[in-house]
C-alpha positions as CSV (number, residue, x, y, z in Angstrom):
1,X,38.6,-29.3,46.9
2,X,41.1,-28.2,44.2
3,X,41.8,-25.5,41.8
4,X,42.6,-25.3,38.2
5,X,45.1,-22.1,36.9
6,X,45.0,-21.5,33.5
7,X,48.3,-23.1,32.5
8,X,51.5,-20.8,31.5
9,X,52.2,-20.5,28.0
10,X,55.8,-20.8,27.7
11,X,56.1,-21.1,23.9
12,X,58.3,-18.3,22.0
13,X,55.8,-16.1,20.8
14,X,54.0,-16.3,23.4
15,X,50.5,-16.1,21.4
16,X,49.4,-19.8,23.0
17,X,47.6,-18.5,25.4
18,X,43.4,-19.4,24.3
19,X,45.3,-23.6,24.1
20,X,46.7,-23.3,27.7
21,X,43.2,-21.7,28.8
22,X,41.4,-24.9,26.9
23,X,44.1,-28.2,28.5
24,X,43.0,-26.3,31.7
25,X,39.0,-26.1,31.2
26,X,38.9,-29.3,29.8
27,X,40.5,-30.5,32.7
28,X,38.6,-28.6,35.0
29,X,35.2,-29.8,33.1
30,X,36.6,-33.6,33.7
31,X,37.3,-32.7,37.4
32,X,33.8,-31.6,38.2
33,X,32.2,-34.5,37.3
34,X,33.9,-36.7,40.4
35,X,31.8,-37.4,42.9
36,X,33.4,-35.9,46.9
37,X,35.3,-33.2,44.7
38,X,34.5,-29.5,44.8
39,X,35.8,-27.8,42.3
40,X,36.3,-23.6,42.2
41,X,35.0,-22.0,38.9
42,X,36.2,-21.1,35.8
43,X,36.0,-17.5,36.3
44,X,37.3,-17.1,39.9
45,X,39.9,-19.8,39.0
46,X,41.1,-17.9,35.9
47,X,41.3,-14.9,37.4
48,X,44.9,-15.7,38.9
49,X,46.7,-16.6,35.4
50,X,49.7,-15.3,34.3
51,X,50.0,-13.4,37.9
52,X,52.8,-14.1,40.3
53,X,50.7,-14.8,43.0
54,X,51.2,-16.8,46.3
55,X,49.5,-19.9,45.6
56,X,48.2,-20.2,49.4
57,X,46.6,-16.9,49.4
58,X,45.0,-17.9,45.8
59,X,43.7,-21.5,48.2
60,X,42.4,-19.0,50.5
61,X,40.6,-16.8,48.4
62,X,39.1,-19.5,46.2
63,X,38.5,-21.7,49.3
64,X,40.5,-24.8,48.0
65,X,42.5,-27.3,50.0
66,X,44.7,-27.8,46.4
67,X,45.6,-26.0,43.8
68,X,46.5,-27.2,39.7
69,X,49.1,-25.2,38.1
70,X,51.3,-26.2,35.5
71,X,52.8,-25.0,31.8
72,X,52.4,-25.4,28.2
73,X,55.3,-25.6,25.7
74,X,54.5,-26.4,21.8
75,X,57.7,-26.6,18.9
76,X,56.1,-28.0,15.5
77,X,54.2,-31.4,16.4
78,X,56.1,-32.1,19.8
79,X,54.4,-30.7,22.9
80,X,55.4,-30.2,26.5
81,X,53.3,-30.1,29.1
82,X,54.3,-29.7,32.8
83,X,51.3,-29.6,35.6
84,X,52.0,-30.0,39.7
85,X,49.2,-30.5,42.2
86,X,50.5,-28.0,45.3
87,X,48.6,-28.6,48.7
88,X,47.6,-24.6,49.7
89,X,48.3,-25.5,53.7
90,X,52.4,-26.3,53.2
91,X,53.3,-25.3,49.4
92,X,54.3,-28.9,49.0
93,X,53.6,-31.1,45.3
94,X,51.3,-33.7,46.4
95,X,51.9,-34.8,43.2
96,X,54.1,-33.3,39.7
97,X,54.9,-34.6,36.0
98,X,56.1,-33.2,32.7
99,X,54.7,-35.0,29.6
100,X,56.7,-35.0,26.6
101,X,54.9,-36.1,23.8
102,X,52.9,-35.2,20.1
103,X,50.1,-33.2,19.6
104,X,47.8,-36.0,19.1
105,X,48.5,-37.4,22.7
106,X,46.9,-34.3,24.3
107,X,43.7,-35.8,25.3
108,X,45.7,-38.9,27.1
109,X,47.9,-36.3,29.2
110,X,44.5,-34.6,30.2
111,X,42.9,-37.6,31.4
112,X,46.2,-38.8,33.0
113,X,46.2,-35.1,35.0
114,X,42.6,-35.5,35.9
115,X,43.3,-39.3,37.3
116,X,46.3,-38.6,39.1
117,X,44.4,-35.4,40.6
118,X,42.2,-38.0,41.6
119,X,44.9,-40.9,43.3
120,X,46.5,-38.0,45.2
121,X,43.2,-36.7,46.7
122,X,42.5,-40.5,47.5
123,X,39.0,-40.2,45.5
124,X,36.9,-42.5,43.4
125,X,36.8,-41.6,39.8
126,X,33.2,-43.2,38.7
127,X,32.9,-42.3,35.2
128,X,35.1,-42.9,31.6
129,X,34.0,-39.2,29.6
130,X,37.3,-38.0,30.2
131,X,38.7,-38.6,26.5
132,X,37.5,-37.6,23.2
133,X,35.3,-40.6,22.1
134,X,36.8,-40.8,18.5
135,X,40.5,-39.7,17.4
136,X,40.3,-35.9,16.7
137,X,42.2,-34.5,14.2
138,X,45.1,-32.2,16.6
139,X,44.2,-29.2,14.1
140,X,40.8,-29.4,14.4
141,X,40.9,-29.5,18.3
142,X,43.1,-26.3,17.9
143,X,40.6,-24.4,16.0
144,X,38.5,-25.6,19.1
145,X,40.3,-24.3,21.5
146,X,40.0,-21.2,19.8
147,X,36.4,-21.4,19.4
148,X,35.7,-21.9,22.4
149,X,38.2,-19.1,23.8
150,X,36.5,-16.6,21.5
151,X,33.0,-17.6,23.0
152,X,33.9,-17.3,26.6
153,X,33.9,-13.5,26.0
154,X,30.2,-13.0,25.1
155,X,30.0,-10.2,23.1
156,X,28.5,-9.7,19.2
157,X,31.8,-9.9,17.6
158,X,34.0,-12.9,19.4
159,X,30.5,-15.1,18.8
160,X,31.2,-14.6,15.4
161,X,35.0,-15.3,15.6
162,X,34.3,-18.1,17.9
163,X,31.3,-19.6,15.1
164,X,34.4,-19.0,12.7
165,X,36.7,-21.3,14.5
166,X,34.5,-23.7,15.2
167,X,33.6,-24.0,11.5
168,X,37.4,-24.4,10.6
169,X,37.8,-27.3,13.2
170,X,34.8,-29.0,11.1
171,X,36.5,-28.2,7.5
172,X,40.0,-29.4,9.5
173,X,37.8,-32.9,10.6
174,X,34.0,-33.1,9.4
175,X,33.5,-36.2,12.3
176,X,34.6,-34.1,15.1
177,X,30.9,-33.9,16.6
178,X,31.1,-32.1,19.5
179,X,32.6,-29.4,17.1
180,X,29.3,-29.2,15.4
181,X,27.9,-28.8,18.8
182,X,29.2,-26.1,19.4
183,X,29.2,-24.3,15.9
184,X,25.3,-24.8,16.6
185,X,25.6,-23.7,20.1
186,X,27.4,-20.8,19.3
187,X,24.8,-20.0,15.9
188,X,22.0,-19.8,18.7
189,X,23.9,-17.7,21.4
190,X,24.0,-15.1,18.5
191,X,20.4,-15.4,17.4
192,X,19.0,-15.0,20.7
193,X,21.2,-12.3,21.9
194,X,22.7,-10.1,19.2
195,X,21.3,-11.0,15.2
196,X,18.0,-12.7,15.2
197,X,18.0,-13.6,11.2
198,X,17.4,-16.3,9.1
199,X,21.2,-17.3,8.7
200,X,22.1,-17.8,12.4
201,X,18.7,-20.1,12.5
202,X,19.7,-22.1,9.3
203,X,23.5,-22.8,10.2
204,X,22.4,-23.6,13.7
205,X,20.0,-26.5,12.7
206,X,22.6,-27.8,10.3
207,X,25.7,-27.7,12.4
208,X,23.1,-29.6,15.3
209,X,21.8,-32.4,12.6
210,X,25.4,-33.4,11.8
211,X,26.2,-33.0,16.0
212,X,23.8,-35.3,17.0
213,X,24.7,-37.9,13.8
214,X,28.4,-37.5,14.9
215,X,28.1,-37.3,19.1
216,X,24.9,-38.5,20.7
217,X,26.7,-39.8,23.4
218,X,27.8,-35.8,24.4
219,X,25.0,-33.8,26.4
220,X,26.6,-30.5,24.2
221,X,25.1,-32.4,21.2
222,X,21.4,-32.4,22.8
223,X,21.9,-28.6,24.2
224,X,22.9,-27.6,20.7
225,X,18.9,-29.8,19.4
226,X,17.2,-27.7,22.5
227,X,18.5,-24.8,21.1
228,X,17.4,-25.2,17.7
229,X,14.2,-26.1,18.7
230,X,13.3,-23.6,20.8
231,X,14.2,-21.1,17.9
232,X,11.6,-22.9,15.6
233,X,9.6,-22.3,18.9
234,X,9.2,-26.3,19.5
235,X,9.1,-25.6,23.1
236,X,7.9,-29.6,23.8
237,X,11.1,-31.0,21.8
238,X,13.3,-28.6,23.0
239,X,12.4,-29.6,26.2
240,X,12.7,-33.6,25.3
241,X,16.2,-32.5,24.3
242,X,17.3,-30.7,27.4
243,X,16.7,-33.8,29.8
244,X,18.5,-36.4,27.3
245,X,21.4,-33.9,28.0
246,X,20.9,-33.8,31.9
247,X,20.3,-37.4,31.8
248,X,24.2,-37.7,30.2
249,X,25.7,-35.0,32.1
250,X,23.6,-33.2,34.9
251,X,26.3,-30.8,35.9
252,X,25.9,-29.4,32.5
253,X,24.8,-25.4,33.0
254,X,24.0,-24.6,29.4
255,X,20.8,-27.7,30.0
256,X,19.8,-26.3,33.2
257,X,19.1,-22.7,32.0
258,X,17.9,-22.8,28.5
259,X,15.6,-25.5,29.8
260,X,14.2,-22.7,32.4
261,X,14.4,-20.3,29.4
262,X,11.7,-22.7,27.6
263,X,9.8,-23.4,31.0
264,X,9.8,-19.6,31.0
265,X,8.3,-19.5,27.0
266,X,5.5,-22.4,28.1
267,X,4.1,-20.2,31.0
268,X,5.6,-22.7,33.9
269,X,7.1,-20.0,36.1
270,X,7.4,-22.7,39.0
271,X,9.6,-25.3,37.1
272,X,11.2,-22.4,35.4
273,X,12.1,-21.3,38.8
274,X,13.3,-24.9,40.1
275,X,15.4,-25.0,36.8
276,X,17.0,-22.2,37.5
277,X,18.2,-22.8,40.9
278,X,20.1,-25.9,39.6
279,X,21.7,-23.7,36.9
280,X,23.4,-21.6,39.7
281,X,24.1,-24.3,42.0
282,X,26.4,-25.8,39.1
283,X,28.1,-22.4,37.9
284,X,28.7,-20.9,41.2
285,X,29.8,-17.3,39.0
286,X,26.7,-17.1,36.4
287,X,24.8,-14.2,37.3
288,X,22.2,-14.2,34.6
289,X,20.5,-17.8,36.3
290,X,20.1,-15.6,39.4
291,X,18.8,-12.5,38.2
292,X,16.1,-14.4,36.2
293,X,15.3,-16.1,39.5
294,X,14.3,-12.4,41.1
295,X,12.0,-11.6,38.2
296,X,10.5,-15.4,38.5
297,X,9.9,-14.1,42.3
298,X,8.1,-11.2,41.2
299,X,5.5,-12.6,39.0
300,X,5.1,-15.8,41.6
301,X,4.4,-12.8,44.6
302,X,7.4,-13.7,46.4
303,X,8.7,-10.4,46.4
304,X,11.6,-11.1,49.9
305,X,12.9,-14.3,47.5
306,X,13.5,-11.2,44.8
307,X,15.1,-9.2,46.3
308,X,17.4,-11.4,48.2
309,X,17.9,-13.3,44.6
310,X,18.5,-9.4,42.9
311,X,21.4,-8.7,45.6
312,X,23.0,-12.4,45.1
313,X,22.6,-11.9,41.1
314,X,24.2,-8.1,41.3
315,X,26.9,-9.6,43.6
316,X,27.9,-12.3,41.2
317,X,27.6,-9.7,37.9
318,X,30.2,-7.4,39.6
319,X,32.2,-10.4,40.2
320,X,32.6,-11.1,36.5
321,X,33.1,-7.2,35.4
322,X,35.9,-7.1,37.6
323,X,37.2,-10.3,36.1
C-alpha cells in the first residue's frame, strides 16, 4: 500500500504549485492500475501537502505501509524533479532519485517513478498506459495540468477556467487527444451542473469528435462520447460508450457513475444501483456515488440499505469540506 504527496514546489516564485499537484496524480492515476497495490486517494492523500508533517503518522492516518514524497524544481526548459519512496514503519528510503532533465522528458520520469515504486514493493506491473501515447507538446501538457487543477475544485467558475485551459493546451497542440477529452468532459460537468445552454452542448460534442479521432485508445475519450450523448438524451449510445471505457480502464470513476446516471434516466434503478457501488469502491472519498445509492434504496423499498448508505455518504461529504 503506498501513498502519493502532492510534490513540493521549490521553484522561485513559488506559483508551481497546480504542476507538482498534476506529476503527482498522474502518478498516482498510473499506480492504481497495478494489480496487489492499494493505493490511498487523491483527496486524503493531498490533504498532507505543503505540511511539515511526520510522514509515519501521515502512514497511519492514510493506512499505508509507504509513502511518495518528493519535489519539483523548473528554470526555463530544464526541470528537476526529486521523489523518495519512505517505508512509514522505520522512516527509511526504500528507494530515492533526482531527475535532471527537459521538460519534454516529464512523462519518462513519471513512468520511471511509477516502475521503480513498483521494483521496490517487489510487484508485477501488468500493463504499458503509463506514458502519453504520442509526443505532447510540454506547453500543452502545462495548460493541462492547469485544466485539470482548476476542475478538481468543482465550482461554476474554476469549470470555466479549467474548459479555458484545456482549450489553450489544444490551440498549444491540436493532436493532444486526451486534451479534447477533457475540454468535452469539462463542457458537460458545466451543463449538467451549473449552465444548461446550447454552448456548453455544442463545444462538448466538438471537443469529444476530435477526442475520440485523436485518443480512442483512452477510456477519458469514451467518458467524454457518454457524456455528449446523454445530453442529446441517447441514453443507449451513451451507454455503448461507457463500457468501451470500462472495457479500457475499469478503475475509471467518471464511467462507473455517469453510466448509473443514465441507468438512472432509462428507469433501471437495479443496475443503476450495482453501477454505483463500483463507482465508490474505486474512489474511496466520492460522496455523491453514495448518496445517490440511499435515494436508489428508497425507491427500491430498502429503506435500512438508505439509511446506512445516507450516514456512509454524509461521512465521506464532511470528509471533503474539511479538505
Amino acid at each position: 500500500s503506498v501513498a502519493v504527496l502532492p510534490f513540493d514546489d521549490m521553484s522561485e516564485r513559488g506559483d508551481q504549485s497546480y504542476f507538482c499537484e498534476g506529476i503527482a496524480e498522474e502518478i498516482l492515476n498510473s499506480l492504481c492500475k497495478v494489480p496487489g497495490l492499494r493505493v490511498a486517494s487523491r483527496v486524503a492523500s493531498f490533504r498532507f501537502g505543503g505540511k511539515q508533517a511526520d510522514i509515519t503518522e501521515i502512514a497511519q492516518k492514510l493506512r499505508v505501509q509507504t509513502v511518495l514524497e518528493g519535489s519539483v524544481r523548473q528554470f526555463g526548459e530544464q526541470i528537476r524533479v526529486t521523489a523518495q519512496l519512505i517505508n512509514a514503519d522505520d522512516g527509511f528510503h526504500l528507494w530515492t532519485r533526482q531527475y535532471d532533465r527537459q521538460r519534454k522528458d516529464l512523462f519518462d520520469i513519471q513512468e520511471d517513478i511509477a516502475n521503480r515504486i513498483v521494483d521496490a514493493l517487489s510487484l508485477t506491473l501488468k500493463h504499458n498506459h503509463l506514458r502519453e501515447q504520442t509526443e505532447v507538446v510540454p506547453r500543452a501538457y502545462d495548460f493541462f495540468l492547469r485544466g485539470k487543477h482548476y476542475f478538481a475544485r468543482y465550482n461554476s467558475q474554476d469549470a470555466s477556467f479549467a474548459a479555458q485551459m484545456f482549450r489553450r493546451a489544444v490551440e498549444a497542440d491540436p493532436n493532444y487527444g486526451r486534451a479534447w477529452a477533457w475540454l468535452a468532459y469539462t463542457h458537460g460537468f458545466a451543463s449538467m451542473y451549473f449552465e444548461a445552454d446550447d454552448s456548453h452542448k455544442d463545444e462538448a460534442l466538438r471537443a469529444c469528435d476530435k477526442a475520440l479521432a485523436m485518443a480512442p485508445d483512452r477510456a477519458e475519450s469514451h467518458i467524454a462520447a457518454g457524456i455528449s450523448h446523454c445530453m442529446k438524451y441517447e441514453c443507449d449510445q451513451a451507454a455503448h460508450a461507457f463500457e468501451s471505457a470500462l472495457e479500457i480502464d475499469p478503475r475509471t470513476f467518471e464511467a462507473w457513475y455517469f453510466f448509473a446516471r443514465t441507468r438512472i434516466r432509462q428507469g433501471k434503478p437495479r443496475e443503476a444501483l450495482k453501477l454505483l457501488q463500483e463507482a465508490s469502491r474505486v474512489r474511496l472519498e466520492d460522496y455523491q456515488s453514495v448518496l445517490l445509492q440511499a435515494q436508489l434504496c428508497v425507491s427500491l423499498g430498502d429503506t435500512m440499505r438508505a439509511v446506512e448508505a445516507s450516514r456512509e455518504g454524509l461521512k465521506r461529504a464532511q470528509a471533503v469540506l474539511e479538505f
